[in-house]
Every structure is written in structure tokens, then in C-alpha cells.
N, C-alpha and C positions, 0 to 999 in steps of 0.2 A: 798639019803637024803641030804649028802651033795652038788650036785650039787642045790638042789632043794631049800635049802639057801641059797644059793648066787644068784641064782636068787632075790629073794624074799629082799634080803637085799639093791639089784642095786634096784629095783622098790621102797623102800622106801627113796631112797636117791634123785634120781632124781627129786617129791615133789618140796623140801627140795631147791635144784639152780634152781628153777625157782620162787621159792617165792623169792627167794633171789633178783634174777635177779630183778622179777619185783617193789621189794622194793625201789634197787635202781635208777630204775628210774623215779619214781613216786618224790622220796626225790629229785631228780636232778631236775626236769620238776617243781617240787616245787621254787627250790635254783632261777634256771630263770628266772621262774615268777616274783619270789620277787625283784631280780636285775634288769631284765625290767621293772618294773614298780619302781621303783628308781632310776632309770637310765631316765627312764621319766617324770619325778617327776624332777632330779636333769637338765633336758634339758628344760623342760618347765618354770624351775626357772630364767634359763640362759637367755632364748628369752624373758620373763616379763623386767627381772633386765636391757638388752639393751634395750630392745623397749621402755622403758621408757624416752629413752635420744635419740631418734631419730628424728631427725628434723622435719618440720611440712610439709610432704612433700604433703600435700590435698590441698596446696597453685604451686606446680608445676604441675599442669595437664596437661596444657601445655607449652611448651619446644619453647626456642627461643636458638639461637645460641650465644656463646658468642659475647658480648658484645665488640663496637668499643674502641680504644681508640689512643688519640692524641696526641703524646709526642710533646713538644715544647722546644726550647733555652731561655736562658735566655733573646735574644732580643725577644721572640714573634714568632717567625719564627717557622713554624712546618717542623720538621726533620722529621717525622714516623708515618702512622698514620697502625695502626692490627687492624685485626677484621672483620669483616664488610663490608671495604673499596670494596673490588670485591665482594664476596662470599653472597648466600642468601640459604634461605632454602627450601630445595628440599624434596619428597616426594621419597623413593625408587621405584615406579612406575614410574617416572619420568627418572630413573638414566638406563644407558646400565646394560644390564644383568652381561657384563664382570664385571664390576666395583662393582657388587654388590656381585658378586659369588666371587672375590678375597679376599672382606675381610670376606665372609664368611669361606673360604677356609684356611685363615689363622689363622682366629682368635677363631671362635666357629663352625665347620662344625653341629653340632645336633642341631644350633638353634633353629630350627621350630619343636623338638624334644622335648625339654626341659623345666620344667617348671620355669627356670630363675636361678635353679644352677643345674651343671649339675655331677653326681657323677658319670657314669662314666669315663667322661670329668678328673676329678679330681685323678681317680684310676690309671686312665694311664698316666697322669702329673707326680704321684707318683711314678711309676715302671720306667719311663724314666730316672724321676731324680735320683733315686738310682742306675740304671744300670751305668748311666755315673759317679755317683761320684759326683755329682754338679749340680747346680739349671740351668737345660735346659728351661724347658715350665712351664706354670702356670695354675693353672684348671679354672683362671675365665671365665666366662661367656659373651657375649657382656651385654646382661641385671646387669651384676655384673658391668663390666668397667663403665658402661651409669650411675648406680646407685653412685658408687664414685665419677664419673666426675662433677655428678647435686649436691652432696648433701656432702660429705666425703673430709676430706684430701687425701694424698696418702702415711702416714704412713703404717708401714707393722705391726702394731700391733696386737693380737688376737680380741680386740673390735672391731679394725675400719673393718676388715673381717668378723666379725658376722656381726655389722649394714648391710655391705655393701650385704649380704645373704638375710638379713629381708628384705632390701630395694626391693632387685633385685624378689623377689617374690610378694612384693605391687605393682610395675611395672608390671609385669608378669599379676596379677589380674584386674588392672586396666583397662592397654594398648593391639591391639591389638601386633602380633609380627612386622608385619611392621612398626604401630608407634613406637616403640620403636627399632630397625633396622635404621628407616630416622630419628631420635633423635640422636643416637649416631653420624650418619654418617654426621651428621651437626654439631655436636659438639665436633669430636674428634680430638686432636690435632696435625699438621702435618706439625709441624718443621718451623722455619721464621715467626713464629707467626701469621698464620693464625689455624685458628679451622674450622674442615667442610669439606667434600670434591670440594666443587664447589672454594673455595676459594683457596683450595691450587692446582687446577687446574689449576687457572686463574695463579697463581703465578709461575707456574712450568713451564705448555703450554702454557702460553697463550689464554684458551680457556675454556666456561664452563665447568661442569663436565659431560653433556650429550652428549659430541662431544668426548670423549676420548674414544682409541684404546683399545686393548685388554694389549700390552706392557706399554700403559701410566696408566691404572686400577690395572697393578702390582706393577709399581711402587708407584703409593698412596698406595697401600694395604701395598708394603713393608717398607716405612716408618713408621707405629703401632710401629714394634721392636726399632726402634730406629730413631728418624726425621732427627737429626742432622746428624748422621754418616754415612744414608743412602738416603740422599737431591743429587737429581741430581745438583743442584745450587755445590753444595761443593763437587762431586765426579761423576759426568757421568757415570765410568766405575765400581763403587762401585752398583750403584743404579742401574745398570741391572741385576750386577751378582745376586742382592739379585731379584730381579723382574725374571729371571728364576727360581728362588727356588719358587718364588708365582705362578709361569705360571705352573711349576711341580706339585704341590700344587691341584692344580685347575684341572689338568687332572687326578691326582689320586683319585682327589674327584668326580670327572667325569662331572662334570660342563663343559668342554672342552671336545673336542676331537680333532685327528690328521686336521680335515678339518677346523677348527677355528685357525691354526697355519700358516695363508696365512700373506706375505711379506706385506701386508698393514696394520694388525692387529700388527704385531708385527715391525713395523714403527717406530723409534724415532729420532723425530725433535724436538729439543732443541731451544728456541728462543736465540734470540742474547742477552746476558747476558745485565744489564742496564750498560751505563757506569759505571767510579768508581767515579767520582762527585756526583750522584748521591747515591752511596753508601757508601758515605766518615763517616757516622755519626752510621751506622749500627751495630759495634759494642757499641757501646755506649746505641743504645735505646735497644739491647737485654739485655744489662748488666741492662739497669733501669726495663724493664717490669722482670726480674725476681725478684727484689726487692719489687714490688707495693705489693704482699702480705702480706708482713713482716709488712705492714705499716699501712696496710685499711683491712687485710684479704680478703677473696672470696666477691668481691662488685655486680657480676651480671649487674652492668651498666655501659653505657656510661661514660668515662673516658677523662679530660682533665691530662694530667701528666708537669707541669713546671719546667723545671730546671735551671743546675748551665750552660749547654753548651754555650761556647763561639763558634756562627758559625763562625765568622772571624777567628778566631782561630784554632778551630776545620780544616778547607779549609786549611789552611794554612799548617797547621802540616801534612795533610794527602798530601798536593802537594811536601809538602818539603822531607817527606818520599820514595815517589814513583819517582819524580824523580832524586834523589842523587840512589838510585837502578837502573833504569833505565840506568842512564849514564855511571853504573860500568865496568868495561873491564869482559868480559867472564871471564878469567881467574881469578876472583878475588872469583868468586865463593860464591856469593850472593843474594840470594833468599828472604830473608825475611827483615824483621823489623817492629817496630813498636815504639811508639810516646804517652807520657801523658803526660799531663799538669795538674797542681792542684795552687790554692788558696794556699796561707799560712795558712786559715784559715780549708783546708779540701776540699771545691768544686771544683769538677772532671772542667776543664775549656776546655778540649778535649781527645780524645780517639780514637786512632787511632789502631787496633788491632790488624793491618797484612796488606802486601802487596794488597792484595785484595780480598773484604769479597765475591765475587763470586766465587773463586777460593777453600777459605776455611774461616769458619765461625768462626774457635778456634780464641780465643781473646787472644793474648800474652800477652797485659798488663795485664791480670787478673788470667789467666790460666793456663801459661807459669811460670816454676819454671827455671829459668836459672843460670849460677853463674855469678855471678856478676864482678870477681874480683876484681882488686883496687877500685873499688869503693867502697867495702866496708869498704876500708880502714879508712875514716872518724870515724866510729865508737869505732875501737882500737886507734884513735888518743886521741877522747877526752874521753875513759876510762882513756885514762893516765893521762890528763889533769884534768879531776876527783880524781888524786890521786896524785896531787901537781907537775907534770911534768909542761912543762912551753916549749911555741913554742922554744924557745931560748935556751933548754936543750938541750944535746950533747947524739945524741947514735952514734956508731960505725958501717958502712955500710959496711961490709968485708964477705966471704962466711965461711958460716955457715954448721955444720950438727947437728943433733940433732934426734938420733937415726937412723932411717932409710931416714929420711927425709932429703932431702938436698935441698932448695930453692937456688934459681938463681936470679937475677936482671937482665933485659932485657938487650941484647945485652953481656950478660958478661962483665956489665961494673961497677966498685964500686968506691966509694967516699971517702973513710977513715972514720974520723968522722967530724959526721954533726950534724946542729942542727934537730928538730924533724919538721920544719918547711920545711928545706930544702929535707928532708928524704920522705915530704909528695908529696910536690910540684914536686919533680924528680921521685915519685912514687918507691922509693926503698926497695924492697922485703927483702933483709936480713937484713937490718936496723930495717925495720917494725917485724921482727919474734924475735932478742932479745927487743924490746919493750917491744910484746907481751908476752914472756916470763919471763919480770918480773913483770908483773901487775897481770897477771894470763889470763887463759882465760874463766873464772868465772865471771870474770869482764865484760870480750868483750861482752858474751853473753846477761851480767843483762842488760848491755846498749843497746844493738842492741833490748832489747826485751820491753823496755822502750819506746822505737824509733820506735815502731810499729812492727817489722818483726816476723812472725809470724809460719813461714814456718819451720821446722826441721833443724837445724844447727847442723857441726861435730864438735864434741868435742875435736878438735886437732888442733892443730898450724897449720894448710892448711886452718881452719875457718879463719884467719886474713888477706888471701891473697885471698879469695873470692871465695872459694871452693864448698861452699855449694847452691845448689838452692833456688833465692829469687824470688819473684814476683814482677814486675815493680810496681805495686800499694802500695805494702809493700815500696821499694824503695823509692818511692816518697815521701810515709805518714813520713819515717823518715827524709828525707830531709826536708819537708814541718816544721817538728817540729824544725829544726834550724834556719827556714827561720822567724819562726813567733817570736822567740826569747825564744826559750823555753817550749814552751806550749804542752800540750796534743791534738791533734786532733785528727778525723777521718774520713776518706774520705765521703764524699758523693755526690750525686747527684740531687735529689728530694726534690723540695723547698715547692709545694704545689699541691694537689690533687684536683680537682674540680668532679663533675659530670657535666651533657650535661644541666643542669640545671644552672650550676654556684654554686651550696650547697658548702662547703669546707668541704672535708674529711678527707683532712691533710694539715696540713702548717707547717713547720721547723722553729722553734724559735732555734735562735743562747744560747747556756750556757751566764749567765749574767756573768760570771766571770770562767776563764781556769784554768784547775792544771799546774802549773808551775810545771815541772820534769828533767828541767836542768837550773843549775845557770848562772847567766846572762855572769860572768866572761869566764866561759868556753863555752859560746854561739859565745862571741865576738873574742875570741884565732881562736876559732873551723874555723869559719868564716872566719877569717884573713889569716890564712894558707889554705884556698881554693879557697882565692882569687889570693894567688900567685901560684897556681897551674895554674888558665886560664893566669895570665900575662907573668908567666916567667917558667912556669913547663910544666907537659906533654900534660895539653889542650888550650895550645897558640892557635889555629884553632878558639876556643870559645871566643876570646877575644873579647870584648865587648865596646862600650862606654860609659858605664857609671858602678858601681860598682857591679859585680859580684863572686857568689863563687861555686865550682865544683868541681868533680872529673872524671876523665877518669878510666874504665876498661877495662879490657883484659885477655880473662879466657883461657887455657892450649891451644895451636895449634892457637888462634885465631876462634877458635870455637862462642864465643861471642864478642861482642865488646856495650860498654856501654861509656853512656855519661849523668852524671847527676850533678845537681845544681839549680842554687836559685838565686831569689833577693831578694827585700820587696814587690813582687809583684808577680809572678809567680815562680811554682817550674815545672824543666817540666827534666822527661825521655828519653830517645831516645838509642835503642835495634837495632840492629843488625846481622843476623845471619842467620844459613839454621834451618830449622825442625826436619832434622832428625842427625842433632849434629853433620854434618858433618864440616871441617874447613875452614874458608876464606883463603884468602891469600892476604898479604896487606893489612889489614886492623885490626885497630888499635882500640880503644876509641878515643884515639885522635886525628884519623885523619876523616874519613865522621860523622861516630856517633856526633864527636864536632863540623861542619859545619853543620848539620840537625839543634843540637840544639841551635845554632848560629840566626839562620836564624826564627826557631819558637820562641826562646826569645826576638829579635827586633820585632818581629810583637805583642806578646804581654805582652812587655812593652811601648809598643808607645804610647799607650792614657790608661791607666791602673793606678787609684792611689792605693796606699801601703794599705794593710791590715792591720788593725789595730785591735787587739784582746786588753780586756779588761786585766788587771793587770801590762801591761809594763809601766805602770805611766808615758803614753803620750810622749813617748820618741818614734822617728820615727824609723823604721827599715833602714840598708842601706845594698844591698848584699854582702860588707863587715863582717859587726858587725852585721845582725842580730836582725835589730830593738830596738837596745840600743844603738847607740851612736848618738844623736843629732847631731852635726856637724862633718862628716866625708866626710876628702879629702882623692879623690882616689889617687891610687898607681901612682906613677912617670909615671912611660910607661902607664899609661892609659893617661895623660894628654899630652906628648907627641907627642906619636903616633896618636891620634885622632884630634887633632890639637884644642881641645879645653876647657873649665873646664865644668867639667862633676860633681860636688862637690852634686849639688842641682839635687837629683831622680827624683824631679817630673816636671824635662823639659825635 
């Protein structure tokens, strides 16, 4: 009897967990329902709430390639013309298989799979980038890129990625996949300012896009990652190794095989680079086309661009660079430089931005954080003189420690005491550090940052001696502000925009009136003490005839070497150095960097009148004083030595 209960009592339990069971998953199957469809509910809110702000894209049906555009100098003379100029629009049927299969290979393999986003394109972008720790690959789409590139910024915000989702599925629905394939491949951009692949054929090979090899189809393809870094113009040996990674790419994808891997296909003839005459102005128009957005935003059309460039100048600056390098002894161990000139008023007047822009495309005047040394010296000169010092004051030029730091004066050579004039003009390191040391260097900073420099400086007494990495354009803009007699400015380049029409889309109206942010007193000190720096101090090389004022640098090893100054007419930079920080030898600020800038400041000041900005109550600039002192006679040994009076700037 007892066993015969416990039978009896398992058979009423069992029931009992299976009702259970099935309860709970009836309440579950319930819970998800309700979540899915709130979940759908809350996804369908999200795609209303953007598509609502989605451009009108029933006006892009069809796709033309970007648009030409013209940069020109201020005489008329076109420097650049992007776009357009070779490159047209090609049909993917039209294109070699190789060139089509590379960027498929790199870019979206499931294209012809996908219905314009691809998830799980995106799953495995995901797992890549978590495995490595950092953002490797991206899950868009080509339809995703094509959709940003026609309609979108390229911020990485969460909106501009949904539109760009919603977009790439309207395409999707509209277009077949090939149109939308020969749409991107005409409009995508591929480094030197062309868009398209036939264009940046021409520009590469020399050759359309339907005559390219299987080696030349990987290298456009491997440009997508990156134009600039991976341009055979700026690296040969960079833009294959990535074009084997495309050519591997492609065989794994199976678009290739071992029999398409013949010595003709995988061929690279490089044309003969253009001279550098030709490319003297090329850092200048890349620096403006990346500006035109800022200015007109995405115009879609034909493009006149007018500027501030002086080509005489521009020619000048870039001959006087390449050859003062060229003529240098091997052993001096000098590879680079570079050259800008600006307006007192802000307009870029040339831009010279490397040795040679086939070799590399980095723009030192803009890109390049270098230290400056003494050059920067001007700026702790006139904090001091901001705070009631006087060129005529006495600091003590004797070696110094201060803490761990121990500054030297070049050659191990000191002066006792000197005045703060003399201290500048002989460019003396310990003199300039107790300066700095009692103005503070809270000071040095407000000022330098007044003056335009914008770059991160250290907060230590090695800031007064040039420590810290500035940008030659930084440089200049603060120069430029002592040249104009105080004022505020800002560089620029872009006077007036047109379209191929003639409409104006923008024109640069000068301020009716400047901030004055330094007094005219410590304008004209400032000035005077760097005028005796080119006559009688460290950049006698730059001596000039008629009134000038400067500074020479020189940063740890000779690693850089600088040479900057000013008249009432031009402010112009001039950089020398290697790339990769390694040091010259022999060479100084003041000795080639001050004959380069010698040599571009007589070319343009020769037919150039003084700038004149509104608030100096009509009083001329002189590169002495700084466009406040009406009648100013140059220094003795300029009259001199030149053999004549040089008083009046504008002969």
C-alpha cells in the first residue's frame, strides 16, 4: 500500500510542472511580443522622425561627377584647375574587370548581395573591432558611402548614419546595382583632388581608366583608406605595399586567380613626375579647396575660386627655397624647407610647403608643428615691454640654473649686463630666461596667444626659448600683427567665389574697422629691437635696404632653423629642416633660412605699396615702427652700407 502511494502521489505532481512550465512560457512569448512590437513602434518613430529631415533626393536621379573648379591668383592667372579637367563619366561595363573587382574586394564584397546595408557586413566589422581593441574596419556599404558622398556631411554622428541607412536603401530601390557601382566610382575621392576613377587615372598613369592593369586597379582601389598617405605621387613604395594587400584582397575574394598574376598585369610605370614649376603653387590650392566648404558649403557646381596669391611671388619663394637646398654640401644634412608670405593685413601672398609637393604632399607651413626657437623670442620681449620694461633696460646675461634646467647661450658665450635690446638682437638665452622669470610666464603665454598661436605650449621657462611646437602660419599671423601696427588679423586666402556662370557666391569684405590688441608704444619698441637684430645682431644675412625687422631661430641640435620678419608690406617665414627631426649641421636661422628670406622680401617689396588697415589714424607703417611712425630714418649701417637713403618705403 505504501509503495502504491507514492506511485500515485509522483503521478499527481508531474500535472502540476508542466502547467507550470507551460505558463511560463506562454507569459514569456507574451513579454516579447509586447517588446517587439514597442521595439517597433519605438524604430519606426526613429525612421519618421529622420526621414523627415532628409534631403530632396527625387531631384538626384541622376548623378554627374563632381563638379570642375578653377583656382586663380590674384593677377588672373589660373594656378589649379580639379575636377573635371581629365576624368569623365564611365559606366562599370565600360571599366576592366580588375578595377572593378578591387574596389569591390575592398570595399563591400556582398554588394550584389545586399539590399544597401549590409548586417552582416556590420556583425563582422563589429567582432574585428572588439577583437583588436580599436576601430579596424567600418560596416558601410558602397550604396552607404555613395549616399553620404551625394547627399550628407561626413560627421560620425548617430543621425547622420541613420539618414545615411534611409538614404542608401532609397538608392537601393530606385537604382539598378550597377548604377549605383558607376555612380560611386565616379564620384569617389581619390587624393590630389580629383573624384572618379578615370580622373585619378589620368592623374596617376597617365592613362584612362579602361587601359589600367591589374597592379594599377589596386592601387586606386587602395587609395579609398587613405588618398593622401597612400598616393603613388607622394610614396611609390607605400602605394604598392598597400596594392598587394588589394591584390590579396581580391584573390581571396576569388575575383583573381594565380593565372591573372602575370608580369604585365602586375607592371608599374610611373610617369615622369610634372616638374616643380609646375607644382610650385600646389600646396596652396589644396590648402584653399579644403576651405571652399566652410564658405559656400556642398555647391555641386562649377567653381571659379579667386585669391590673395601673388604668382611672382609665389615663383620666387619656391625657386629661392629649392635652390639655397639644393646648393647645400651633403654633409649639411638638409632635406626639407619651406616658405610663406602673408599681407600685414592676413592674405596668404605665397605658400610654399616643401621641398617638393611630388615627393610629399604634407604642407609644413600649415601642418608642421616645429619649434621655433628664438624666434619666439619677440613675444617674451614685448610681454615685458607690456609691463613697463623699456628696450633701454638692463637684464643680466650670465649662466643661469633654475631647477633642473640650465640654459646656455650659443657658443658659451655671455655678455654681463645688457640692455633688453641688445639681449634680443645678439639672441641671448640666459638673459631672455631671467626676463622671463620676472614677468612670469602667464604673461608670455596671454601674449603669444593674442598673437595668434594657437598650437599647445609648455608651461615652463623652455617656452621662452622656443621649445614648444608652432605652425609657420601661426608664426606669421603673429608677426603679421606687429607688422600692421597692432591689430587683430587672420589669415586668409579666398577673395571671391563665382560659379561657371559668373553668380557670386562669396566675396571677402575686409572689417571696416580692426581690434587693436597691442599699443602702438610697444608696437614701435617691439619693432625697433628687431630691426637691430637684421642690422647688427644674429640676422645680419637678411640685411636689407630699406627698413626691416626680424628674428632668427634655432631649436636644440639645429634640428630647425627659422627665419621670420616683416615690413609695412610683406610678413614672410622661411623653415628649414629634415622630416623626421633629424639635425643639420651648419646651419643656423641666420645663416641660409636669412638669405632665402632675404632674397623673397626684395622680390616682394619691389613694386608692393604698405598696407594700410583702418584705426592707425593714417600714419604709415615703416619695418622699423610698425606703421606708426610717419617719418622714419633707417638705422646708420643701413644707410651706409647700401650706399643710399633708403628713409622713403615706397621707393
Amino acid at each position: 500500500m505504501a509503495k502504491a502511494k507514492k506511485k500515485t502521489t509522483k503521478k499527481k505532481k508531474t500535472p502540476v510542472k508542466k502547467s507550470q512550465k507551460s505558463s511560463l512560457f506562454l507569459r514569456a512569448s507574451k513579454w516579447m511580443l509586447v517588446l517587439g512590437l514597442w521595439a517597433g513602434i519605438f524604430l519606426s518613430g526613429v525612421i519618421l522622425w529622420y526621414a523627415k529631415d532628409l534631403p530632396d533626393i527625387t531631384k538626384s536621379a541622376t548623378f554627374e561627377r563632381r563638379a570642375s573648379i578653377i583656382i586663380k591668383a590674384a593677377d588672373g592667372f589660373t594656378i589649379a584647375r580639379y575636377g573635371e579637367s581629365k576624368g569623365k563619366n564611365i559606366h562599370v561595363d565600360e571599366l576592366p574587370d580588375y578595377l572593378v573587382h578591387a574596389i569591390l574586394a575592398t570595399e563591400d564584397r556582398r554588394f550584389y548581395d545586399h539590399p544597401g546595408i549590409d548586417v552582416l557586413g556590420i556583425a563582422r566589422a563589429m567582432l574585428v573591432n572588439i577583437s583588436k581593441g580599436r576601430f579596424v574596419q567600418g560596416g558601410s556599404t558602397i550604396t552607404q558611402q555613395l549616399a553620404k558622398n551625394l547627399f550628407l556631411t561626413h560627421d560620425r554622428k548617430l543621425a547622420r548614419k541613420i539618414k545615411e541607412a534611409l538614404l542608401a536603401l532609397w538608392l537601393e530601390r530606385e537604382l539598378s546595382k550597377d548604377q549605383i557601382l558607376s555612380a560611386y566610382m565616379n564620384r569617389v575621392y581619390l587624393g590630389s583632388g580629383t573624384y572618379g576613377v578615370d580622373a585619378a587615372a589620368h592623374l596617376y598613369f597617365d592613362k584612362p581608366a579602361q587601359d589600367v592593369n591589374l597592379r594599377e586597379a589596386a592601387i586606386l582601389a587602395g587609395l579609398l583608406k587613405a588618398p593622401s598617405r597612400y598616393s603613388p605621387h607622394n610614396n611609390a613604395a607605400r602605394a604598392k605595399e598597400r596594392s598587394d594587400i588589394v591584390i590579396a584582397s581580391m584573390k581571396d575574394a576569388g575575383y583573381i586567380t594565380q593565372v591573372d598574376m602575370t608580369e604585365e598585369n602586375l607592371l608599374l610605370s610611373l610617369p615622369h613626375k610634372k616638374s616643380k614649376t609646375g607644382q610650385n603653387a600646389r600646396y596652396f590650392t589644396d590648402w584653399v579647396i579644403d576651405g571652399i566648404d566652410d564658405l559656400i558649403g556642398k555647391s555641386g557646381m562649377d567653381l571659379v575660386i579667386e585669391t590673395t596669391l601673388d604668382s611672382g611671388l609665389q615663383k620666387r619663394a619656391y625657386q629661392s627655397l629649392t635652390t639655397a637646398i639644393d646648393n647645400t654640401e651633403e654633409l649639411q644634412f638638409v632635406s626639407q624647407g619651406a616658405v610663406i608670405s602673408l599681407s600685414p593685413d592676413g592674405a596668404i601672398l605665397a605658400m610654399v610647403g616643401g621641398y617638393d609637393y611630388g615627393q610629399s604632399q604634407f604642407n609644413r607651413t600649415t601642418q608642421a608643428k616645429r619649434a621655433p626657437g628664438s624666434a619666439f623670442k619677440p613675444f617674451v620681449y614685448l610681454s615685458a615691454l607690456e609691463k613697463g620694461w623699456k628696450p633701454n633696460s638692463k637684464i643680466l646675461d650670465a649662466p643661469i640654473t633654475t631647477g633642473t634646467y640650465r640654459p646656455k647661450n650659443f657658443a658659451n658665450k655671455y655678455y654681463g649686463t645688457v640692455t633688453l635690446e641688445t639681449a634680443l638682437a645678439k639672441s641671448m638665452n640666459t638673459a631672455t630666461i631671467r626676463l622671463a622669470k620676472d614677468i612670469g610666464i602667464a604673461s608670455i603665454l596671454k601674449t603669444a596667444k593674442r598673437l595668434g598661436i594657437t598650437s599647445k605650449m609648455e608651461r615652463d621657462l623652455s617656452l621662452t626659448l622656443g621649445s614648444s611646437g608652432i605652425s609657420m602660419l601661426e608664426m606669421a599671423t603673429g608677426y603679421a600683427i606687429l607688422a600692421n601696427g597692432g591689430y587683430r588679423v587672420f589669415p586668409y586666402a579666398i577673395t571671391r567665389i563665382t560659379n561657371d556662370e559668373g553668380r557670386v557666391l562669396f566675396k571677402r569684405s575686409p572689417p571696416k574697422t580692426y581690434q587693436s590688441i597691442i599699443r602702438r608704444k610697444h608696437v614701435r619698441a617691439i619693432s625697433s629691437m628687431m630691426e637691430s637684430v637684421i642690422n647688427e645682431g644674429t640676422g645680419r644675412r637678411a640685411r636689407m635696404p630699406f627698413p626691416a625687422s626680424g628674428k632668427t631661430g634655432t631649436s636644440q641640435n639645429s634640428r630647425d632653423a627659422w627665419f621670420v620678419g616683416y615690413t609695412d608690406k610683406v610678413v614672410s617665414v622661411v623653415w628649414l629642416g629634415n622630416d623626421d627631426n633629424s639635425p643639420m649641421r651648419r646651419i643656423t636661422g641666420g645663416s641660409l633660412p636669412a638669405e632665402i628670406w632675404r632674397d623673397v622680401m626684395l622680390y616682394g617689396n619691389k613694386s608692393r605699396a604698405p598696407v594700410i588697415i583702418s584705426g592707425a589714424k593714417g600714419s604709415s607703417i615703416s619695418g622699423l615702427l610698425g606703421r606708426l611712425i610717419p617719418n622714419h630714418t633707417p638705422h646708420k649701417n643701413i644707410k651706409k652700407k647700401s650706399g643710399g637713403d633708403y628713409s622713403n618705403l615706397n621707393e
